[in-house]
C-alpha positions as CSV (number, residue, x, y, z in Angstrom):
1,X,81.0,93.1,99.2
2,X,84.9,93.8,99.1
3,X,86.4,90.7,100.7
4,X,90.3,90.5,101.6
5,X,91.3,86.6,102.3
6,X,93.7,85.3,104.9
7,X,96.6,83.1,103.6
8,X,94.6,80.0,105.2
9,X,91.4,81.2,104.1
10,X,92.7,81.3,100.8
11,X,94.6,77.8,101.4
12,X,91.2,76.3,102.7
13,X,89.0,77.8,99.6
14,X,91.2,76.2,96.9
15,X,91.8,73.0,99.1
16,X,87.8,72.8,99.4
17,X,88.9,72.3,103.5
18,X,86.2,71.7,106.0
19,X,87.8,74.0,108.0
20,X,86.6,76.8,106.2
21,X,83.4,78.0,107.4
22,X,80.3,78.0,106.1
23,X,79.9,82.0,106.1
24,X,83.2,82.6,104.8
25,X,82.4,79.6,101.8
26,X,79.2,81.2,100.9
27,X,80.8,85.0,100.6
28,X,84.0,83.7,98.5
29,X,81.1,82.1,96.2
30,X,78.9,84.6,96.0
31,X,79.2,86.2,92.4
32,X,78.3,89.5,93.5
33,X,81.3,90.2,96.0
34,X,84.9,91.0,95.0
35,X,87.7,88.7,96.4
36,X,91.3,89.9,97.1
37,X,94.6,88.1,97.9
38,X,97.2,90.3,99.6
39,X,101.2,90.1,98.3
40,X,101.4,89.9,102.1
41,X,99.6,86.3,101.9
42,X,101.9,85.3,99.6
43,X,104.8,86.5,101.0
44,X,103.7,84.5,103.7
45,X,103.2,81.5,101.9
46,X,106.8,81.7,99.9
47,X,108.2,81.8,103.6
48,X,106.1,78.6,104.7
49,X,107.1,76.9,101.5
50,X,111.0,77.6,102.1
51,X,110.3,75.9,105.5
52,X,109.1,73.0,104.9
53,X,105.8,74.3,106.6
54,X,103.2,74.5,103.2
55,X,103.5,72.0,100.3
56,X,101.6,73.5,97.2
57,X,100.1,71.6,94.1
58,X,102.6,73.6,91.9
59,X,105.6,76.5,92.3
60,X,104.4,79.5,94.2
61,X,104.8,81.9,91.0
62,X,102.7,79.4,89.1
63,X,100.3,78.4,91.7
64,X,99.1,81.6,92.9
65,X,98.3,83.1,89.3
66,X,96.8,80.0,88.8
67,X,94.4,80.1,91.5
68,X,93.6,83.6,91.4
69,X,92.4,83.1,87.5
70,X,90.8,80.1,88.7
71,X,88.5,81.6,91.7
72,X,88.3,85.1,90.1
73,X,90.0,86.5,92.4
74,X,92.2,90.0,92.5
75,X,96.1,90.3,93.8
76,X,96.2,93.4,96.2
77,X,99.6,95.0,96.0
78,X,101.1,96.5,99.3
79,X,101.7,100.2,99.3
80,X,103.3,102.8,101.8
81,X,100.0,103.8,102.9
82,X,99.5,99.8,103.9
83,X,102.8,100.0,105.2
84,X,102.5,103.1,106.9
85,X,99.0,102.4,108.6
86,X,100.9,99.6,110.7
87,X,102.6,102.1,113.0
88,X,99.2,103.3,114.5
89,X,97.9,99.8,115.5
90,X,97.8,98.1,118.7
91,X,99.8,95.0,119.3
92,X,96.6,93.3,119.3
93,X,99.0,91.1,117.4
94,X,102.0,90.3,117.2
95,X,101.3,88.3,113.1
96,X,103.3,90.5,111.1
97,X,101.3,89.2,108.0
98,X,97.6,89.6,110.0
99,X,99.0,93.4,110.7
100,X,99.4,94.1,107.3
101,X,96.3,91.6,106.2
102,X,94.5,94.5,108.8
103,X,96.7,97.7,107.8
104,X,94.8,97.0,104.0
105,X,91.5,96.1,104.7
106,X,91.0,99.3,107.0
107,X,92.5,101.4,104.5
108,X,90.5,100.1,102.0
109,X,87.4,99.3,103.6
110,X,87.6,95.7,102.9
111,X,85.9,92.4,105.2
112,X,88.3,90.0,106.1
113,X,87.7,87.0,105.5
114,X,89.7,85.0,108.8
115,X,89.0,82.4,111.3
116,X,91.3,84.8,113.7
117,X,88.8,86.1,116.4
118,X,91.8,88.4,117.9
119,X,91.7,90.5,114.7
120,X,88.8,92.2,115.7
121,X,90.0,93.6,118.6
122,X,91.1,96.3,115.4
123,X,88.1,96.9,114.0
124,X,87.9,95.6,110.7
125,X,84.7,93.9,110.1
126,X,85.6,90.3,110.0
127,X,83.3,87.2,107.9
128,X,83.4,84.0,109.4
């Protein structure tokens, strides 16, 4: 299974937060599946951590390397197509990041991994 992580799925995971659902814990786990981190979530996260919003165990361009060695798990770069695939969605949303996070995992046939009901209302096929 092709997985494509929130920014607080992927915050929960590495914090080992109860938060994180059971279904969504065992997928990441399971050794068979392929986990992916968006730019977009860490785009997201560099804006949090400017704020004041997100403290992280260790500078963004050291922690998310980091983590992503340490879990396994794959960047996924955002292209034009990604970009592009924006313009025909609904405003189920108004997320920026979560329209993008969607934008990929259609295009790609990805599951997103996301505790965000509302993200459905897209059609991606969501795990939690």
């Amino acid at each position: 299974m092709q997985l494509l992580l929130d920014t607080q799925a992927f915050l929960w995971w590495v914090e080992d937060a109860p938060r994180l659902s059971r279904r969504a814990r065992r997928a990441i786990a399971e050794p068979g599946n392929d986990c992916w981190l968006s730019l977009a979530s860490c785009w997201e996260m560099a804006i949090k951590v400017s704020l004041g919003k997100l403290r992280l165990r260790s500078p963004l361009e050291r922690f998310v390397p980091e983590q992503l060695v340490a879990n396994g798990f794959r960047l996924l770069e955002v292209d034009l197509g990604d970009v592009s695939r924006i313009v025909g969605l609904p405003f189920h949303h108004r997320d920026p990041f979560d329209r993008l996070l969607v934008a990929q995992a259609l295009g790609r046939k990805l599951r997103l991994v996301s505790a965000d009901p509302a993200l459905r209302r897209y059609g991606v096929e969501l795990v939690w």
